[in-house]
ROFIVO-391762 format. One record per residue (C-alpha): residue number from 1; x, z, y; residue in three letters. Coordinates in Angstrom, 2 decimals. Layout:
N
<atom><num>NUM</num><X>X</X><Z>Z</Z><Y>Y</Y><residuo>ala</residuo></atom>
...
END
This chain:
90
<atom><num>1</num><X>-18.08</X><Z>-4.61</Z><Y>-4.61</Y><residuo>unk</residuo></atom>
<atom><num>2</num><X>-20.38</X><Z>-2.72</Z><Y>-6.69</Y><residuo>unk</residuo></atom>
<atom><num>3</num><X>-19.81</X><Z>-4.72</Z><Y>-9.78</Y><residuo>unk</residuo></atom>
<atom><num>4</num><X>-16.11</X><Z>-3.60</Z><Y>-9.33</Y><residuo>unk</residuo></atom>
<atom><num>5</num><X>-17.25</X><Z>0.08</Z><Y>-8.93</Y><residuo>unk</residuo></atom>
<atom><num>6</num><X>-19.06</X><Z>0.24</Z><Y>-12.07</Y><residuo>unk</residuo></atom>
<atom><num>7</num><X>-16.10</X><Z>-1.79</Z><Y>-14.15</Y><residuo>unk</residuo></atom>
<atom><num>8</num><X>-13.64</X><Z>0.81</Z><Y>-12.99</Y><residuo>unk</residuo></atom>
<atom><num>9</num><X>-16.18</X><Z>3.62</Z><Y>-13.84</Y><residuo>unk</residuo></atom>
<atom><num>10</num><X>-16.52</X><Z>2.32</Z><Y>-17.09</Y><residuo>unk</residuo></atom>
<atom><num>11</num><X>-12.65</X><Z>1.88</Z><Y>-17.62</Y><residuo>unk</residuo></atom>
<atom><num>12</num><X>-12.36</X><Z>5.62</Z><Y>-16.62</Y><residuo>unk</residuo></atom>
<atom><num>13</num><X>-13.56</X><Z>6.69</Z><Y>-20.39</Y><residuo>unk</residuo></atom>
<atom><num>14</num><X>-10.61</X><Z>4.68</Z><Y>-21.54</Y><residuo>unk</residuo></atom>
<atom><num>15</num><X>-7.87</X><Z>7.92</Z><Y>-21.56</Y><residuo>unk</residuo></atom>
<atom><num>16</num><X>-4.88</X><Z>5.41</Z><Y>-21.13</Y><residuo>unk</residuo></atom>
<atom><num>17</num><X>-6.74</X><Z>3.40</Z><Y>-18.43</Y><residuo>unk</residuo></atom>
<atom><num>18</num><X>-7.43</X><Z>6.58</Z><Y>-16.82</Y><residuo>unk</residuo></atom>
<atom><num>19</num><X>-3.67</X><Z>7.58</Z><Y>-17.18</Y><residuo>unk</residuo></atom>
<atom><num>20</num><X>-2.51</X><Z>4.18</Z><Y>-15.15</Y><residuo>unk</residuo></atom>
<atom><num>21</num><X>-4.88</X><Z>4.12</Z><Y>-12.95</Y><residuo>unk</residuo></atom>
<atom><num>22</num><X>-4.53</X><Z>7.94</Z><Y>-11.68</Y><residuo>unk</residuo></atom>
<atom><num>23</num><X>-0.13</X><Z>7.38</Z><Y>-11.73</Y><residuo>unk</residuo></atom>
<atom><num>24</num><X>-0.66</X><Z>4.25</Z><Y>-9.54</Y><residuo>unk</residuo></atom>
<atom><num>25</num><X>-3.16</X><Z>6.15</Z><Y>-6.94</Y><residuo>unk</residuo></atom>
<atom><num>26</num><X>-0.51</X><Z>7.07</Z><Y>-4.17</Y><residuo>unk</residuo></atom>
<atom><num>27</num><X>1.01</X><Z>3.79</Z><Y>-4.09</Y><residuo>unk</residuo></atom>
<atom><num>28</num><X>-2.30</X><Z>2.16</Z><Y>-3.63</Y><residuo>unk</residuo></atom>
<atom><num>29</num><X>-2.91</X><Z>4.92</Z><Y>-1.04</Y><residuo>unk</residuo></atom>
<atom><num>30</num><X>0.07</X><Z>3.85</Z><Y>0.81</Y><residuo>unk</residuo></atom>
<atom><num>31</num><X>-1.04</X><Z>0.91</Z><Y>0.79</Y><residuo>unk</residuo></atom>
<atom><num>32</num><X>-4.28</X><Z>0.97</Z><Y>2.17</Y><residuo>unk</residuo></atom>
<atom><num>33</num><X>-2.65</X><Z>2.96</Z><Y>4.63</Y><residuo>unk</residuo></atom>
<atom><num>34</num><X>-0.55</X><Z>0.36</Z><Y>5.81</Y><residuo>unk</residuo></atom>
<atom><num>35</num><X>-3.11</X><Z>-2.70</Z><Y>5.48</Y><residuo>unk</residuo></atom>
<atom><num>36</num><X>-5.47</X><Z>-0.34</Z><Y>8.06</Y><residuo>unk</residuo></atom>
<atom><num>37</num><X>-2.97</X><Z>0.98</Z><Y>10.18</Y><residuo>unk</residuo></atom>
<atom><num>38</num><X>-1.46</X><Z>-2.73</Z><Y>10.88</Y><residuo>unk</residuo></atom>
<atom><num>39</num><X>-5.27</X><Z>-4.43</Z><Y>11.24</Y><residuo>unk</residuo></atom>
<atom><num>40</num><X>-5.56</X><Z>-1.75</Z><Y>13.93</Y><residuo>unk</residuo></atom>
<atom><num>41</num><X>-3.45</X><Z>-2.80</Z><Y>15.62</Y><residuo>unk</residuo></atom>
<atom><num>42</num><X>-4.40</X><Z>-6.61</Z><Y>15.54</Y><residuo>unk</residuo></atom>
<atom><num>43</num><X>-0.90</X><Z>-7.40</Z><Y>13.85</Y><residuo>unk</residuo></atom>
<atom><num>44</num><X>-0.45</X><Z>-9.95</Z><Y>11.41</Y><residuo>unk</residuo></atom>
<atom><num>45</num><X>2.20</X><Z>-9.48</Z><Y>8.29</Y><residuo>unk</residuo></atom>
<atom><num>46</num><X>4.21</X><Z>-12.58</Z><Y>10.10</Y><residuo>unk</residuo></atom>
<atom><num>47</num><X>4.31</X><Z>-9.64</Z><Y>13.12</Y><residuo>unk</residuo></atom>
<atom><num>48</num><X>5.13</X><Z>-6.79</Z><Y>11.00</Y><residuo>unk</residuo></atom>
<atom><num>49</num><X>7.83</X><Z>-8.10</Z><Y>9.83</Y><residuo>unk</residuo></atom>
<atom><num>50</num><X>9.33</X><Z>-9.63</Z><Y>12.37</Y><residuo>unk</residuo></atom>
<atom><num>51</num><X>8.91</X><Z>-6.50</Z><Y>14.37</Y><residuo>unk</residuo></atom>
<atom><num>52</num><X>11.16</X><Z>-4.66</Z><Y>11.69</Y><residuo>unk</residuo></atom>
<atom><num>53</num><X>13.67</X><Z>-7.72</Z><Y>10.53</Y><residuo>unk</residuo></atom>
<atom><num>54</num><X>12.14</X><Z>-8.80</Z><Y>7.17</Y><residuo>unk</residuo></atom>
<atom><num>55</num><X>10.40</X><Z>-11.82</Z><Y>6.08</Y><residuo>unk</residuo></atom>
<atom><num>56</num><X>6.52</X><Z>-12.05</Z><Y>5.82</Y><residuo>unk</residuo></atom>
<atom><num>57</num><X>6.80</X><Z>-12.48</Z><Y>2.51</Y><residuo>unk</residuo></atom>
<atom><num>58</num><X>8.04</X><Z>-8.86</Z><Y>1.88</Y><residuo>unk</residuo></atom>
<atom><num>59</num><X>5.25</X><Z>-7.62</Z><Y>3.66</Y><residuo>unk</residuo></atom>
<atom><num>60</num><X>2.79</X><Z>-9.61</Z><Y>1.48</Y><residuo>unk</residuo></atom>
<atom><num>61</num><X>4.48</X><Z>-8.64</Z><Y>-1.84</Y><residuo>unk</residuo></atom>
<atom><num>62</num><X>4.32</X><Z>-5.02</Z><Y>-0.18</Y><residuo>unk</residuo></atom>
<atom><num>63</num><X>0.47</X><Z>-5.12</Z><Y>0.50</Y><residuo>unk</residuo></atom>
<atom><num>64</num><X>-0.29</X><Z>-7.07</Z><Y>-3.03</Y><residuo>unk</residuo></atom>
<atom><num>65</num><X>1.35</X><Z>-4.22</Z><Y>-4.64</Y><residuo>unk</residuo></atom>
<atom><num>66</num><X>4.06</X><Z>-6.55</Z><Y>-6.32</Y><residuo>unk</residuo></atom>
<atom><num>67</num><X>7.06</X><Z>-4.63</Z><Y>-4.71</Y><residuo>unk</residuo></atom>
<atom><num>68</num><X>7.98</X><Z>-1.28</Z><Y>-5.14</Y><residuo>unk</residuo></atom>
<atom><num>69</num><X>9.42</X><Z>-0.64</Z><Y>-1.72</Y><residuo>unk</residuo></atom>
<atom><num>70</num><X>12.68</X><Z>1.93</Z><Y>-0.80</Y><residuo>unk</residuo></atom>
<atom><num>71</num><X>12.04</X><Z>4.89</Z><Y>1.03</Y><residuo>unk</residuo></atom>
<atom><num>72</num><X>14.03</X><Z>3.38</Z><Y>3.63</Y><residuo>unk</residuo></atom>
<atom><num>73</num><X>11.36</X><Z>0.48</Z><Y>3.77</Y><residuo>unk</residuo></atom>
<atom><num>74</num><X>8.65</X><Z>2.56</Z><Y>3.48</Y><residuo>unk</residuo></atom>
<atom><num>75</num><X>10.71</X><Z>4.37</Z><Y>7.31</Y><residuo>unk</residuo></atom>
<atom><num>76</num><X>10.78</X><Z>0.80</Z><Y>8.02</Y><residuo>unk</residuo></atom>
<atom><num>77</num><X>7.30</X><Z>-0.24</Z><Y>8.02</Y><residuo>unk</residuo></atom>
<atom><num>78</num><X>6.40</X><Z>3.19</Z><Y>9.54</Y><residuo>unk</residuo></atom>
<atom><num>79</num><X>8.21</X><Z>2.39</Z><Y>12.51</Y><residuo>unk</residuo></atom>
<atom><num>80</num><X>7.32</X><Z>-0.96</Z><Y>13.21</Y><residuo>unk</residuo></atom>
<atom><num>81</num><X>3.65</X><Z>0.77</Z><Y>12.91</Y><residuo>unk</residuo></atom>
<atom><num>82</num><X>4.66</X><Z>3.15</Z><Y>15.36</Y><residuo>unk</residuo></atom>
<atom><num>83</num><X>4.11</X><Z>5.80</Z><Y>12.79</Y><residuo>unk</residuo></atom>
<atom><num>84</num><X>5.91</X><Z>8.91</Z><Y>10.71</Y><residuo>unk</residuo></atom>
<atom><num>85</num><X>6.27</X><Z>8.95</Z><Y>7.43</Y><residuo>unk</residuo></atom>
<atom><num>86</num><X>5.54</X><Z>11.90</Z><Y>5.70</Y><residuo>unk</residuo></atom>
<atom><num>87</num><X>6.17</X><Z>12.86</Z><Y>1.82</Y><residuo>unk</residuo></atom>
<atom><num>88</num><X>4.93</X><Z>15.88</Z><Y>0.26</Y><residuo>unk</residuo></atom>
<atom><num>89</num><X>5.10</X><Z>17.02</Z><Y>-3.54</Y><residuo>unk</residuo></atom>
<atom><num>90</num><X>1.61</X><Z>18.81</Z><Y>-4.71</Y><residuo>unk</residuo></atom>
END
């Protein structure tokens, strides 16, 4: 993992690396979010998404960071994690 630290730290002095990489942040924060909040809970995607009537492959394309979900998925997913969703501009 440290290998990957240092790569990214040396990508940072690149100003349009650093440009991506800070505009994808939240969604990678979401993310994580979701990954940790639905291994707490000992559920697999398969689970997930049953639980809120989609296939397992949405969930995986959702955790990959290959689909940029609706607000109304993002409610979705919150749900079926028995959580809120909450969105605030900064």
């Amino acid at each position: 993992m440290r290998a990957f630290e240092d790569f990214i730290k040396n990508q940072m002095e690149d100003p349009e690396f650093r440009e991506e990489y800070e505009a994808l942040a939240p969604r990678y924060a979401v993310i994580r979010q979701i990954i940790r909040e639905r291994m707490a809970r000992n559920m697999s995607q398969k689970e997930l998404a049953e639980k809120i009537g989609v296939t397992q492959s949405n969930i995986s394309r959702l955790e990959s960071g290959s689909y940029n979900p609706s607000l109304a998925f993002l409610q979705k997913v919150a749900k079926g994690l028995e959580k809120e969703l909450h969105i605030d501009l900064r």
